[in-house]
N, C-alpha and C positions, 0 to 999 in steps of 0.2 A: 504494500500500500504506500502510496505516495505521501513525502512528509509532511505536506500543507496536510493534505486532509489528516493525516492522526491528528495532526493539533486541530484541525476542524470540529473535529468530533469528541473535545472538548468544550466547544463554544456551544452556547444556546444557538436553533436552528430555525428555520422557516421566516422568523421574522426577527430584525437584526437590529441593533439598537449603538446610536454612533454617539460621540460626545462630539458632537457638529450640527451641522443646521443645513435645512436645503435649500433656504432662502438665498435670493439675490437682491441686487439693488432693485432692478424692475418689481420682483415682489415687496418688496419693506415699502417703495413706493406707495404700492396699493392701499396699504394700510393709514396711508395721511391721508387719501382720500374723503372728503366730506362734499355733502351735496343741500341743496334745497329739499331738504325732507320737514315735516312738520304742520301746524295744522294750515289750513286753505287760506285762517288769515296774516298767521305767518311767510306763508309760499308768496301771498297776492302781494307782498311789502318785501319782496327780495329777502328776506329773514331779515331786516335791518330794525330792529327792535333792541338794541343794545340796551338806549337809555328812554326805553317805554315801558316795556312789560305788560302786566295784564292778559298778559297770555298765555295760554299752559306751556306750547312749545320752547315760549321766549323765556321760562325758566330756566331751561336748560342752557340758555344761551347769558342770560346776567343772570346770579339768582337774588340780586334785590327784586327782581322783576314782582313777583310771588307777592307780595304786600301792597302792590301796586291794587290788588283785585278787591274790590268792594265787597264783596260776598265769594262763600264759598260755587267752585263750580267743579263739574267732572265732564270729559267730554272724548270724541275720537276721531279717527280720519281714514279715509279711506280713498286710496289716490290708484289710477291707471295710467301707465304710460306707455305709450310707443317711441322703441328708441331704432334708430336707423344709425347703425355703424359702419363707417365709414373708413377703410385700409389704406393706404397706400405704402406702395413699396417699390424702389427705383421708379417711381414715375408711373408706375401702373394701382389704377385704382379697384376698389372693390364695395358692395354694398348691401350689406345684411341687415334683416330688420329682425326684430322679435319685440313680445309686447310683455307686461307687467300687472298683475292686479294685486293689491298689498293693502293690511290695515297696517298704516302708516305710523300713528299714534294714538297713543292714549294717553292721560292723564288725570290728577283728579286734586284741586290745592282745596285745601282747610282755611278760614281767615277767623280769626277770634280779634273782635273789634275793641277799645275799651271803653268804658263806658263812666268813666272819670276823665271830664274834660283836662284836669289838671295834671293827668299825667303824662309823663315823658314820650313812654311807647304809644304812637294813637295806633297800630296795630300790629297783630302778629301772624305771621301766619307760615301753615306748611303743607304741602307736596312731592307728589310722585308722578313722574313722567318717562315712561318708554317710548322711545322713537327710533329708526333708523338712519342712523349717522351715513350711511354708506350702502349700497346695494350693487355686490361685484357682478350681479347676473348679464351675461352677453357675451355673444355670439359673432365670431368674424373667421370671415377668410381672407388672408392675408397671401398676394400672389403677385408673380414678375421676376423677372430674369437680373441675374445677381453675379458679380466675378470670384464668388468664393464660394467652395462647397461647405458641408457639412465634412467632409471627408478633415478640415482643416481643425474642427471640433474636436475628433479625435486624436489626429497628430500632437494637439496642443496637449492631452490629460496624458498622452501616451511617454511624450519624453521627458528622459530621465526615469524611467520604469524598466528594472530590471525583465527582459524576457520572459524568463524562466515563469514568471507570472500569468502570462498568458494563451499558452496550450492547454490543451484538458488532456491529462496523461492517463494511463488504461484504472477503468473504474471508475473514474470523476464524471460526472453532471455539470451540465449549464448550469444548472440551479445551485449545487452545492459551491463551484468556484467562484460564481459571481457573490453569494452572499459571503463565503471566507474570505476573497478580498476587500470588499468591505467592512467587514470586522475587525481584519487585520491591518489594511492599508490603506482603507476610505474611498470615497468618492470618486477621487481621479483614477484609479487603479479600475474600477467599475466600468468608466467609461472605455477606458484602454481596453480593456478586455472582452466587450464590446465591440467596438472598433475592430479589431483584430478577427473575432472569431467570426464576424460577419464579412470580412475579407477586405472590407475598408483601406484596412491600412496595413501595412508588411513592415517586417523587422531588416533592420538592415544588414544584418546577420543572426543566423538562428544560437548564437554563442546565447550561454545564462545570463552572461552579464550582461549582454549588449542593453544598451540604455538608449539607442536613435532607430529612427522609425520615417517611414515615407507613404505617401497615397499610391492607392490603387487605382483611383477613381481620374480620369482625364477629363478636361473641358476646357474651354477657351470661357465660356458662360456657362450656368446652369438653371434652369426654374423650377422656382421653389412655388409650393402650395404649402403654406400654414392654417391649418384649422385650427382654433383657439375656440374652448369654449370652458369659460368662467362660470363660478356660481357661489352663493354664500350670501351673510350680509354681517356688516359690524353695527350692535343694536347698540343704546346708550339707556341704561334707568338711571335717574337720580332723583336721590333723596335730597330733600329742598326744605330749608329756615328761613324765614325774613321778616325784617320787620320796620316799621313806619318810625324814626325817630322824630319826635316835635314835630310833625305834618311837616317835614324838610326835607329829610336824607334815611333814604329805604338803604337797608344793609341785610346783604342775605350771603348763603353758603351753603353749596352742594356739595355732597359726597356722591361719586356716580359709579355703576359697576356697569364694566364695558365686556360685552361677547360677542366672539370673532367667529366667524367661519368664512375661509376661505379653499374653494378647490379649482383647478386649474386640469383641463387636459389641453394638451400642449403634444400636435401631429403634424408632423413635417415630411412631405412628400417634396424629392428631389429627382429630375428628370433631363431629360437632355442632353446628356454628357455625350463625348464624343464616339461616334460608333468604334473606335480602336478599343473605348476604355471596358478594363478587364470588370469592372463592378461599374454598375450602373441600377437604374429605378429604386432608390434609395425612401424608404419609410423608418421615420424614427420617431417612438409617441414617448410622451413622457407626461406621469401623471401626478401631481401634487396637492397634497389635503393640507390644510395649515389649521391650527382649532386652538383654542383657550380665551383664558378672561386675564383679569384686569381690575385696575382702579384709576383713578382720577379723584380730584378737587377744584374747585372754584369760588373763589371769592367776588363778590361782586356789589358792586356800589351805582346808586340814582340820587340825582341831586336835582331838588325842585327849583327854580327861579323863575317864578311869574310864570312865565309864559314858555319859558324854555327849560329844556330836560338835558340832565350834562350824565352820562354814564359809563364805566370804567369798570371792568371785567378782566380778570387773571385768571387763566387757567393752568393747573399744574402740568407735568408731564403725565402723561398716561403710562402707566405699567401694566402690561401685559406678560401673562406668562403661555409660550406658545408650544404647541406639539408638532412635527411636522411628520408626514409618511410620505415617502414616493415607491412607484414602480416605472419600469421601464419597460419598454423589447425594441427590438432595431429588423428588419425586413432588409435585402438589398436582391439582386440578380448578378450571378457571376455564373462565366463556359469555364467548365471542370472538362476534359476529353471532351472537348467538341459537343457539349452536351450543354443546354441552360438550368442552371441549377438556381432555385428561389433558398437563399438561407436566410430563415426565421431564428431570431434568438432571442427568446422565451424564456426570461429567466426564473417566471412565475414565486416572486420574492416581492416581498414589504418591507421597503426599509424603515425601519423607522426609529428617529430621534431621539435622542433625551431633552428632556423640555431645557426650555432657554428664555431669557428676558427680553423683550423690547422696549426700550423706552424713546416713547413719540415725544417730541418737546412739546415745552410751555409752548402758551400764547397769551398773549394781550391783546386786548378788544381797548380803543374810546370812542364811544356813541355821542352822537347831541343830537335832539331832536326840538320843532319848534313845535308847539300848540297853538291851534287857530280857533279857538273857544272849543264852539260847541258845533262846530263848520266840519274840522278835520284837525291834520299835522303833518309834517316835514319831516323826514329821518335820514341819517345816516353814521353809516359804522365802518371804521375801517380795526384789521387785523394784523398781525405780525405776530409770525411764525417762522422762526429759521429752522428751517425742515434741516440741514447739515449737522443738526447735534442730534439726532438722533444715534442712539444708541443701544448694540445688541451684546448679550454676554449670557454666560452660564455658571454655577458653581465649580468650582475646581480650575476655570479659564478654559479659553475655546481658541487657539491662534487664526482657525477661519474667522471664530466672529468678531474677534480684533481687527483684522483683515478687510472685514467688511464695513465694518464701522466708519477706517479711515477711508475707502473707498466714496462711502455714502459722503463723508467730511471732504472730499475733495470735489466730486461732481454734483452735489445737491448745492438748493442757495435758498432764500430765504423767503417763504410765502408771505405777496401781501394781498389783502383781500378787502374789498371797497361794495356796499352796499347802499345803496337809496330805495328810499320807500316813502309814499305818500297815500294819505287816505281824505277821502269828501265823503261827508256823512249828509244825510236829506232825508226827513220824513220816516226816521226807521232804516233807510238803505245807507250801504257805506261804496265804495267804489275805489279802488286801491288800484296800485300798480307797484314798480319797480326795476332795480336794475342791480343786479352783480358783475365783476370780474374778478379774477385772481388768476396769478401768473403759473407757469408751469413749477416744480421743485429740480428740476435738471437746469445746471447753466448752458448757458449758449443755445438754450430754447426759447424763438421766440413765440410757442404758443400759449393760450389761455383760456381758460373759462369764463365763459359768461352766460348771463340767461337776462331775459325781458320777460319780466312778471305780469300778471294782471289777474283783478280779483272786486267778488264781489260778497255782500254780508247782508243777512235781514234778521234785524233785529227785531224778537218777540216780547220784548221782558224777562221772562223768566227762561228765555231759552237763545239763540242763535244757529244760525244756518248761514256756512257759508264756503263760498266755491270761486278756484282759484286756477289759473291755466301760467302755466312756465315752460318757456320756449330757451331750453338750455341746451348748450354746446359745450360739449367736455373733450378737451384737445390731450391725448398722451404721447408722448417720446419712448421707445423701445427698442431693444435689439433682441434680435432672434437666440442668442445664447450671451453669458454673460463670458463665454472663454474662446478663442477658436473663429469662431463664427458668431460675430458683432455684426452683424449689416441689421440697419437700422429700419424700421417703419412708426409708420404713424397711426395712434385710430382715432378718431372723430367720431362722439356721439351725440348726431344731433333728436333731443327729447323732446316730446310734448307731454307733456304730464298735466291731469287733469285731478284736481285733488277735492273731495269733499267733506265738510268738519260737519260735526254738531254737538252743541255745549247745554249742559243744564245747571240753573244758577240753583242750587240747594238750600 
């Protein structure tokens, strides 16, 4: 028996457990990810509620907000979207739709008024609020002709890996070799191995030691078909205090617990290579679950003047503790004796993680908003967020996720995010609009998000109804792998989302 495997068959089997992470920057990305989520009156005002409140949503966003509200209320939302994704890749576009139906939000704030003119607190009050910070759901096909293969993906995990590593010698399994070099050697060794026994790539001497490596694969160009399909969402509840100092200055504070799910498959079809080339029709999928929670805090402050609202909002880092699994297999076509042979490598294995930290940075929100009696108001909010200090680690240390960290510290830059919102109130109806942008987190990107809001409210007395439409574009930067094979695309998702609240005053 061969001596990987004795020591193999000391290791725990079928599913494999690394002191590393499968994350990339493109994925840690994901997770800064925030959207217009929340109730229809929040959506209709761009979310720009910093220094208003009165909303269940806008809790979550200042938690002075929460004391702002005259009575207690509970309420929910229920929004649909169609989103149309948009690929491009070297110049070639692409255009997938899929649609969405989600209860969006709930919440439900408490207000205890006091009823001693002469004291300090004129009210208190608190709240719980779950909402969708983020909805990874979507679907794209990413296609167009490219000067690098995949074949270059492996090359890259391959050198500096000793040989001996990559034959299956008499007795051995797909399955057993690929999960003992992972256990033993990690990630890049997997890929290698890979690589190799799919014919991909060749040793440039079959010696033990040899440690350099070449392609198999010929082209002058090559096109790539990526199917991408996301799914998941990052929810947010928070538990919400505030309260009314001397009818002046509303002071509140959230504790929020945040739950992540993210899954990604990720199928890259590769064609065209040159009729010489010994390996060609290349399929390689690869599939990633990402899952845990989290906490956060926020402090948050409203300051009344006549007529104008001044408001100021910190949010801490968000700590996340994350689990990751992948699986893989690679397909290509290679002539064995004048024969076409399909090699499938099915390594039918789980890898999976030991959990790890991520810490998404602070932010700071300052709001001001104008009141126009009993007519409407004015709002806007801007944010700052330097997405670059984000930060990922494990107990015991991880040299990948140190790795990645400076990585993200060197191509990430600093989110800022600007909201307007205005509302006209008439007879019971209110009539709202808005507007957002906020920049990419990659440097040297110049794209952005934005949306154009619009919304409308009727007021019952003891209840509200009301319905809201946002016309958002979500711009991302990506590369097809983060080693090897970096060629870049784009996706564009332009939504319409159609969201409806209803609130009952208690």
């Amino acid at each position: 028996m061969p001596k990987r495997l004795t020591l193999f068959l000391l290791l725990p089997v079928v599913l494999i457990s690394y002191w590393s992470s499968a994350q990339n920057v493109n994925d840690v990305n994901q997770f800064l990810n925030t959207s217009l989520n929340g109730t229809a009156r929040f959506n209709g005002m761009a979310g720009a509620f910093g220094a208003l409140g009165g909303d269940i949503t806008a809790i979550s966003t200042n938690p002075a907000g929460s004391s702002v509200f005259l009575h207690s209320e509970f309420g929910g939302t229920l929004s649909f979207a169609n989103n149309a994704l948009k690929a491009n890749y070297f110049g070639t576009s692409n255009t997938s739709e899929n649609r969405d139906l989600n209860l969006e939000q709930a919440g439900i704030v408490f207000v205890f008024n006091n009823t001693d003119p002469d004291g300090a607190w004129t009210r208190v009050s608190t709240a719980i609020n779950s909402f969708r910070v983020y909805n990874f759901d979507e679907k794209a096909t990413v296609e167009g002709s490219a000067p690098r293969g995949i074949d270059q993906y492996f090359v890259h995990y391959a050198e500096g890996l000793p040989f001996k590593n990559l034959p299956l010698y008499d007795g051995e399994t797909i399955e057993e070799v690929y999960t003992y070099l992972g256990e033993s050697n990690g990630f890049a060794a997997q890929q290698a191995f890979l690589g190799y026994q799919s014919y991909i790539i060749n040793s440039l001497s079959f010696d033990d030691d040899n440690t350099g490596y070449s392609s198999n694969v010929f082209y002058d160009r090559v096109n790539h078909q990526l199917n991408l399909i996301n799914s998941g969402k990052h929810r947010k509840t928070t538990f919400n205090v505030s309260g009314l100092y001397k009818n002046r200055l509303h002071i509140g504070a959230n504790i929020n617990y945040h739950k992540l799910d993210y899954a990604q498959n990720h199928r890259l079809k590769e064609n065209e290579q040159d009729p010489s080339s010994p390996v060609y029709n290349i399929e390689f999928e690869n599939e990633l679950l990402s899952y845990g929670d989290g906490y956060s805090a926020q402090l948050g402050f409203i300051l009344k003047l006549t007529s104008l609202r001044l408001g100021f909002t910190y949010d801490s880092p968000q700590w996340l503790t994350l689990f990751d699994e992948t699986r893989q297999s690679i397909s290509a076509y290679h002539i064995e004796e004048g024969l076409i042979v399909n090699e499938k490598i099915v390594p039918n294995t789980t890898n999976i993680y030991t959990a790890y930290q991520v810490q998404l940075p602070s932010k700071t929100t300052i709001s001001g908003a104008y009141i126009l009696g009993s007519k409407g108001l004015l709002s806007v909010d801007y944010s700052y967020q330097n997405t670059a200090q984000t930060r990922l680690s494990m107990p015991g240390g991880s040299a990948y996720l140190d790795a990645l960290t400076d990585e993200i510290g060197n191509v990430n830059q600093p989110q800022h995010t600007l909201r307007f919102g205005g509302e006209y109130r008439f007879s019971g109806i209110s009539v709202r609009g808005g507007y957002m942008e906020k920049n990419a987190p990659l440097k040297n990107n110049a794209l952005q998000t934005s949306a154009f809001t619009f919304g409308i409210g009727f007021d019952f007395g003891v209840s509200s109804l009301n319905l809201s439409l946002v016309q958002l574009e979500h711009n991302q930067k990506f590369t097809l792998y983060s080693e090897g094979l970096t060629s870049p695309y784009t996706l564009s998702n332009q939504s319409t989302k159609v969201s409806l609240s209803y609130s009952l005053k208690l």
